[in-house]
C-alpha positions as CSV (number, residue, x, y, z in Angstrom):
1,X,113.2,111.8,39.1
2,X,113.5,108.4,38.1
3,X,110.0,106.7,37.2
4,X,109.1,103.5,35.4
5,X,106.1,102.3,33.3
6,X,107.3,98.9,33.1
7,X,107.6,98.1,37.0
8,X,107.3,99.5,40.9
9,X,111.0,100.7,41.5
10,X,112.1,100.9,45.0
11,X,113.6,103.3,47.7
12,X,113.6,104.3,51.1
13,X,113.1,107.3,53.4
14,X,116.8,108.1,54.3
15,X,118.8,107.0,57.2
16,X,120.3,103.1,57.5
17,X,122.5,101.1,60.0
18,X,126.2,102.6,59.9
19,X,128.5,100.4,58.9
20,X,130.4,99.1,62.3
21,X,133.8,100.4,60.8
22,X,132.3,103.9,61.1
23,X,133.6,105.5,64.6
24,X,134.0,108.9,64.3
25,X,131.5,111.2,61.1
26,X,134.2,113.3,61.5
27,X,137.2,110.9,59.6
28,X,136.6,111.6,55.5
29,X,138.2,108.2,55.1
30,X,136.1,106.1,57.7
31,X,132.9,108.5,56.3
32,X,134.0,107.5,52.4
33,X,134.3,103.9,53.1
34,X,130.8,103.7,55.3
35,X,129.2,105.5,52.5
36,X,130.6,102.8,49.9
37,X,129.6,100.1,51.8
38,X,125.7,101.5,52.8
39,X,125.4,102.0,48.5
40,X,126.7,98.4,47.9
41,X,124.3,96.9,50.3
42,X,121.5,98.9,49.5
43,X,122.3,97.4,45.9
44,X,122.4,93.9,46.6
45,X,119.2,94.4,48.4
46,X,117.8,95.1,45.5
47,X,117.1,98.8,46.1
48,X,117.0,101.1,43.0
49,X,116.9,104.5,44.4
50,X,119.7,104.6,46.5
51,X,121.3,107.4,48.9
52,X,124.8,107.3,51.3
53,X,122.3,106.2,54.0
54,X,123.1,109.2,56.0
55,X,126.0,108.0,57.8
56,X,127.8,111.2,57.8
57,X,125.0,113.1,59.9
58,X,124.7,113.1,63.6
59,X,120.9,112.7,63.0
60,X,118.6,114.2,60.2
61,X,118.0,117.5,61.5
62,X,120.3,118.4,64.0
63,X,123.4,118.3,61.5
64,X,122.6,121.7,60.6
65,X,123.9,123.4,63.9
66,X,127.8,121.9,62.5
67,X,127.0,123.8,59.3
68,X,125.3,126.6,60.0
69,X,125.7,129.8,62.6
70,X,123.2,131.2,64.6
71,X,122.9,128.1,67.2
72,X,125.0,128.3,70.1
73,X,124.7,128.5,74.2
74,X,124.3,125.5,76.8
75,X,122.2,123.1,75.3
76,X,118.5,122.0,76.7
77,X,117.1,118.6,76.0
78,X,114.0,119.0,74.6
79,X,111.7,116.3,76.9
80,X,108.9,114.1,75.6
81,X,105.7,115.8,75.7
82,X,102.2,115.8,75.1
83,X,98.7,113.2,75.4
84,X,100.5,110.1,74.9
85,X,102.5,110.5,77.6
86,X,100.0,111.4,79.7
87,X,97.8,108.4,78.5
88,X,100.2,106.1,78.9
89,X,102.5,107.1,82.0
90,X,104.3,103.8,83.0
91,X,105.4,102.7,78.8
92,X,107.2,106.4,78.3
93,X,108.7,105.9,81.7
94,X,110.7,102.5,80.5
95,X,111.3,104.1,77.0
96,X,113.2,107.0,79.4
97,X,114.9,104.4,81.6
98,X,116.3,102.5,78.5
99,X,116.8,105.8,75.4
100,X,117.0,108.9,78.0
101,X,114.6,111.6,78.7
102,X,115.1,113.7,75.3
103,X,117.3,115.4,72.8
104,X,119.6,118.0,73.5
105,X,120.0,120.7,71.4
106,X,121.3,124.6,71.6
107,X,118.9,127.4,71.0
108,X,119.2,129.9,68.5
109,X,121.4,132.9,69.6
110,X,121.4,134.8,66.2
111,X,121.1,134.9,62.5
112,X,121.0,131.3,60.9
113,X,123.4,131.0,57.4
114,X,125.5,128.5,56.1
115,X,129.3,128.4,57.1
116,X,132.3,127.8,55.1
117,X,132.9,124.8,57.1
118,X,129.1,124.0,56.5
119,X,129.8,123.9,52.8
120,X,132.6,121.5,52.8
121,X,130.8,119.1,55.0
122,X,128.2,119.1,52.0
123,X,130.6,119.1,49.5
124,X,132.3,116.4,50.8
125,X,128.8,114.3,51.6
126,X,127.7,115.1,48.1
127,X,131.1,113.8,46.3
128,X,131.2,111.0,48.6
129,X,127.6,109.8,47.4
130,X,128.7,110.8,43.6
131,X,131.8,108.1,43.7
132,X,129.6,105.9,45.7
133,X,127.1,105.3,42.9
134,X,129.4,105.8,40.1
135,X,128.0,108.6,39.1
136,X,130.0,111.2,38.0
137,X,127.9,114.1,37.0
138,X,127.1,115.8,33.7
139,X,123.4,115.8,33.4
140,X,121.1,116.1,35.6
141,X,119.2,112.9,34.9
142,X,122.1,110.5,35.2
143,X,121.7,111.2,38.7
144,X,118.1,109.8,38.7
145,X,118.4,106.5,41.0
146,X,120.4,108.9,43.5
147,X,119.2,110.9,46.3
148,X,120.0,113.6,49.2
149,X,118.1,114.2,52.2
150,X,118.1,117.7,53.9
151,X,116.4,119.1,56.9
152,X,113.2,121.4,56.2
153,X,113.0,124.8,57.9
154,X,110.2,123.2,60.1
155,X,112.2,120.3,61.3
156,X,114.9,122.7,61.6
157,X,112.6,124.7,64.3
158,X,111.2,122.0,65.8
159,X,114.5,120.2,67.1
160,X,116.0,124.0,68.4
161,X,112.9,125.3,69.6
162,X,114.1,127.5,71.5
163,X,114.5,130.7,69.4
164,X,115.8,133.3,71.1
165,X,116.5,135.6,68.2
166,X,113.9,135.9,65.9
167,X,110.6,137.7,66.8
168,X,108.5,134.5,66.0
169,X,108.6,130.8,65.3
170,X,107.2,132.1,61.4
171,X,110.0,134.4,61.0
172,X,112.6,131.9,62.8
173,X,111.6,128.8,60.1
174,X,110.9,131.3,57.0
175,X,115.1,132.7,57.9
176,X,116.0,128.7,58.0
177,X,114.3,128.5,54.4
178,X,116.7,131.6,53.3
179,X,119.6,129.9,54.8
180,X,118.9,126.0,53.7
181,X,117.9,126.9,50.0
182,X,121.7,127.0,49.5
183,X,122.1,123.3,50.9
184,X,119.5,122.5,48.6
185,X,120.7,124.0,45.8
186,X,124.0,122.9,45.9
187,X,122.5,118.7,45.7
188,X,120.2,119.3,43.1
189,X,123.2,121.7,41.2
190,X,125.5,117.8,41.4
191,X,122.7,116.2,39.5
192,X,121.2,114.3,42.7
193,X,117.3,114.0,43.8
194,X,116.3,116.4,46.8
195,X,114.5,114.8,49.6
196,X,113.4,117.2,52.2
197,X,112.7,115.5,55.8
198,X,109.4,117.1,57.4
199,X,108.1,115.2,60.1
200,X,107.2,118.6,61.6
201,X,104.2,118.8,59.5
202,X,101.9,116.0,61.5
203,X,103.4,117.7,64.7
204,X,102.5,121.6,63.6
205,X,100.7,122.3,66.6
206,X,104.0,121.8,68.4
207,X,103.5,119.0,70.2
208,X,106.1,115.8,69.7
209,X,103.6,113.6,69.4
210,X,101.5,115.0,66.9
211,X,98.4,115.6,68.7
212,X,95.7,117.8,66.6
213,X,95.8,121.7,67.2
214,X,93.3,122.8,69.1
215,X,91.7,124.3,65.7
216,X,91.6,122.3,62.9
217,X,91.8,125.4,61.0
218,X,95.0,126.9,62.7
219,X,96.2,123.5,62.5
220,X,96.6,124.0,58.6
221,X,97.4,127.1,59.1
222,X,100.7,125.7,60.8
223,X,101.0,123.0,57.8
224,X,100.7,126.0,54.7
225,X,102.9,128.2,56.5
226,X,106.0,125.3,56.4
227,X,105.0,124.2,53.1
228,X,105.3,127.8,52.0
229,X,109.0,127.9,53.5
230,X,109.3,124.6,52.1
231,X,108.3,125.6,48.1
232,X,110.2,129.4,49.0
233,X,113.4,128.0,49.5
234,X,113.1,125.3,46.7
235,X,111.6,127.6,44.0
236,X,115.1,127.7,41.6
237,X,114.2,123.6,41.7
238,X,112.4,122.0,39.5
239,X,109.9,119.7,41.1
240,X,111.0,116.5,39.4
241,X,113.9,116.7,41.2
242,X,112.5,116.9,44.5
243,X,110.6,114.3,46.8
244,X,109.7,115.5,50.1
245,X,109.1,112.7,53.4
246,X,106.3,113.2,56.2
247,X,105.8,110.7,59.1
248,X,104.5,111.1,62.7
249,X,107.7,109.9,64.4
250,X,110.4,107.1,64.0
251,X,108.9,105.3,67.6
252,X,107.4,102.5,68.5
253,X,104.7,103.8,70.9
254,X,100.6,104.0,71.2
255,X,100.4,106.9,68.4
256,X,96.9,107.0,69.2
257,X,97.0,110.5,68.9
258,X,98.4,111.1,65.4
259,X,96.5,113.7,63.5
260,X,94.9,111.7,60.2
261,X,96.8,112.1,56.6
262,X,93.6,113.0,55.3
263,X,93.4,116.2,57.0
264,X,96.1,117.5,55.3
265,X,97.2,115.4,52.5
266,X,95.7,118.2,50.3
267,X,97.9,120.8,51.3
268,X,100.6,118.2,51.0
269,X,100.2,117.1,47.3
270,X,99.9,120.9,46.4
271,X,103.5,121.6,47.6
272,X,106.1,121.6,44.8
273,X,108.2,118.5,45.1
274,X,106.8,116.1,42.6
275,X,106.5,113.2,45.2
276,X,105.5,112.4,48.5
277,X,107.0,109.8,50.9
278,X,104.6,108.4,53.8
279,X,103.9,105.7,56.5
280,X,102.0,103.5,55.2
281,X,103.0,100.2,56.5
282,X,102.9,100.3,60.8
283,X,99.4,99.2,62.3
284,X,98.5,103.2,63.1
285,X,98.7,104.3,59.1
286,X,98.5,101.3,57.1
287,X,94.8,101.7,56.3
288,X,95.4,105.1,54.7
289,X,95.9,103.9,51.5
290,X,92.1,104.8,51.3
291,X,92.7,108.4,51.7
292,X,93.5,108.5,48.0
293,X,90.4,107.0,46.7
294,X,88.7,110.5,48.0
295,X,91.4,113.0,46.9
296,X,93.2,113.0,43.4
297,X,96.5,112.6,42.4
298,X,97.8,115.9,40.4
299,X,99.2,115.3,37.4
300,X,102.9,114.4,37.4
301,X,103.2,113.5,41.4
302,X,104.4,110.4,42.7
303,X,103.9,108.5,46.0
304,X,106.7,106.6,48.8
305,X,104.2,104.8,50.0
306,X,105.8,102.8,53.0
307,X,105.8,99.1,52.8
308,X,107.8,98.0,55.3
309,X,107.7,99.2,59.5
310,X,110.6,100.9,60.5
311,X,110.1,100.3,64.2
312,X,109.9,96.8,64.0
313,X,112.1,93.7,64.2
314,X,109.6,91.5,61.9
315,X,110.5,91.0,58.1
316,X,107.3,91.6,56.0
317,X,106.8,88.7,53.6
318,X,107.0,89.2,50.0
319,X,103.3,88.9,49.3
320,X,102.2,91.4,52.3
321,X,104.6,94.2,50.3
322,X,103.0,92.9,47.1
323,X,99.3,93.7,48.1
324,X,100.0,97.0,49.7
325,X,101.5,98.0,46.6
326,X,98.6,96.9,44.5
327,X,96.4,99.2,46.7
328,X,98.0,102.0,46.2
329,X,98.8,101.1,42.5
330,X,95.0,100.4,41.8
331,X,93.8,104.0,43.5
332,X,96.5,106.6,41.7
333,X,98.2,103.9,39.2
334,X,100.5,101.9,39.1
335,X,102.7,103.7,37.3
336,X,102.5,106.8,40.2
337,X,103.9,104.4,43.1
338,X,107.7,103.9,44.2
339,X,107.9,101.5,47.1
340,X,109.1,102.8,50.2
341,X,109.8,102.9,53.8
342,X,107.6,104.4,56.7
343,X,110.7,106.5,58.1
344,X,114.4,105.7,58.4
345,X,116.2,103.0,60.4
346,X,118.7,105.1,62.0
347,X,117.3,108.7,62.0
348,X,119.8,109.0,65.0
349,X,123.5,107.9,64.8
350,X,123.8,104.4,66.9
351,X,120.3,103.8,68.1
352,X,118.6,101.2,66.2
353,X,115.4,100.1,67.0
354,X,115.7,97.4,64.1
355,X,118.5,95.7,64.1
356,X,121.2,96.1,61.7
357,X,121.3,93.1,59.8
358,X,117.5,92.8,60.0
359,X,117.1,96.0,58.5
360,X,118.8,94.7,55.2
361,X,116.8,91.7,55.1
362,X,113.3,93.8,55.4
363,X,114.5,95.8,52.2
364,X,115.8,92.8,50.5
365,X,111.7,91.3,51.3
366,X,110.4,95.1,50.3
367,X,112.5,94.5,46.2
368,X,111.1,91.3,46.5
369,X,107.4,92.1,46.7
370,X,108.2,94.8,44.3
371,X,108.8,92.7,42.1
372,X,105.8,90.2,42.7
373,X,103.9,93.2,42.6
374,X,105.2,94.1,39.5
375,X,104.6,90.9,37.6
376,X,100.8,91.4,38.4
377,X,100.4,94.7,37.5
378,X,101.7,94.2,34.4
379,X,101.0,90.9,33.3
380,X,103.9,89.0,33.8
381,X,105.0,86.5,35.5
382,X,106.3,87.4,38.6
């Protein structure tokens, strides 16, 4: 995983703006070209961990069901749920009126596996990344400034709840890890850096909007039981060549409800991948950064601290990315942080809460601070 001891490097959590060109994720030559373009930009914005922006995937966890079997029947939409909604009627109402009432997706019908078809679709995502970056293979580590993200078994579970083939939700997500250790393989085999998407964690009570579990101790229970499918299906990986991302939702909304980082960040930073990418920017999360003056860094991990609000249309100023770096850089070190992103802009293909063009101007601000930020940490000028 690429690290520096010289200056914060930046990166993001996955998903970006689809290039307008891009009409169909099914055309390999309107997919290659969106793929080039979402690197180049990311470049001149000054990002130095960069990915294909996800422009390939319907969203970040419900691609699986065009690579995988075991999903199949009339789909059901999956309907906003739980104390927020209840709390605050008349906003979910309008957010129905204007985005719809859920996501639809099919249930499982039988045993979950990747497809022939499944393993072109990442063949062809990986190679298109690969010419993309310029990176051509051979070892491992010239693939360090590149990265993949793939859906967790949790995430998996929680977007097709509706399992009608395994005996329980443990066995369901613990038969995903079986099935999406070969996904994950297969990036880390081209040399890339693994992220693996699990928002389920804040949410493993099962609600959407991650309200605590009734038990704070079966809520943990929920958490070490995905992490566990998380580290069993990554455990031919090294865990430099993992990062794994945890947020409480890509929406604007009261997120009053959230269950704290602190009661679970343990269980987090024992999991194998060797960093950790969080909110840390919207006005819910941002004083978090406090968590880790109680509980220690292990040795060798990283934090993806997010600096920047992916739910909102402002542009963070230079100086405001600056000092949230320094916080985190003067709790676990400086040279233990990698700027990043609270979640992705475009977790779901054509809905964009930030505007496109905005987006790229809030990463070109996010390099920017990293760079003030940089300059102070080290002694420089900035």
């Amino acid at each position: 995983m690429q690290t520096s001891s010289e200056r914060i490097l930046t990166t993001h959590t996955g998903s970006l703006p689809r290039p307008v060109a891009l009409t169909s994720r099914f055309d390999s030559d309107e997919v290659r070209a969106a793929v080039e373009e979402t690197v180049r930009r990311q470049r001149a914005a000054g990002i130095d961990i960069v990915n294909d922006g996800e422009v390939s995937k319907p969203s970040y966890a419900t691609y699986v069901t065009e690579r995988m079997t075991g999903f199949g029947g009339p789909p059901a939409t999956r309907k906003w749920s739980g104390r927020e909604l209840e709390d605050f009627p008349e906003y979910y109402e309008r957010m129905r009126a204007q985005h719809g009432g859920g996501v639809a997706t099919p249930p499982c019908t039988g045993p979950v596996g990747y497809t022939d078809a499944g393993r072109a679709r990442l063949a062809a995502d990986i190679a298109n990344l690969k010419a993309a970056t310029g990176f051509a293979g051979g070892s491992a580590a010239s693939g360090d400034d590149v990265f993949m993200s793939a859906a967790t078994p949790g995430i998996i579970a929680l977007y097709m709840p509706d399992n009608q083939y395994y005996a329980g939700t443990e066995e369901y997500i613990f038969a995903l890890a079986d099935a999406m250790k070969e996904e994950y393989d297969a990036i880390v085999a081209a040399g890339l850096i693994l992220q693996l998407d699990c928002p389920d964690l804040p949410a493993a009570d099962g609600s959407l909007d991650g309200a605590p579990a009734a038990e704070a101790d079966e809520f943990r229970r929920q958490v070490a039981m995905r992490l566990e499918a998380i580290d069993h299906a990554t455990r031919d990986i090294p865990p430099d060549r993992m990062r794994m991302h945890l947020c409480w939702g890509n929406g604007e909304g009261p997120h009053h409800t959230d269950v704290p980082l602190a009661r679970f960040v343990d269980l987090v930073l024992a999991a194998r991948p060797g960093a950790v990418s969080f909110e840390g920017a919207n006005p819910r999360h941002e004083h978090e950064w406090a968590v880790f003056e109680d509980v220690k860094l292990p040795e060798g991990k990283v934090i993806i601290p997010g600096v920047l609000d992916s739910t909102t249309n402002f542009i963070e100023h230079p100086e405001l990315v600056a000092q949230r770096l320094a916080r985190y850089a003067d709790v676990v070190g400086k040279a233990s942080v990698i700027a990043g992103t609270d979640c992705g802009f475009a977790t779901i293909a054509g809905h964009h809460t930030v505007d496109p063009r905005i987006t790229w101007a809030k990463l070109a601000a996010m390099a920017e601070g990293a760079r003030l930020a940089s300059g102070r940490l080290w002694g420089r000028d900035a």
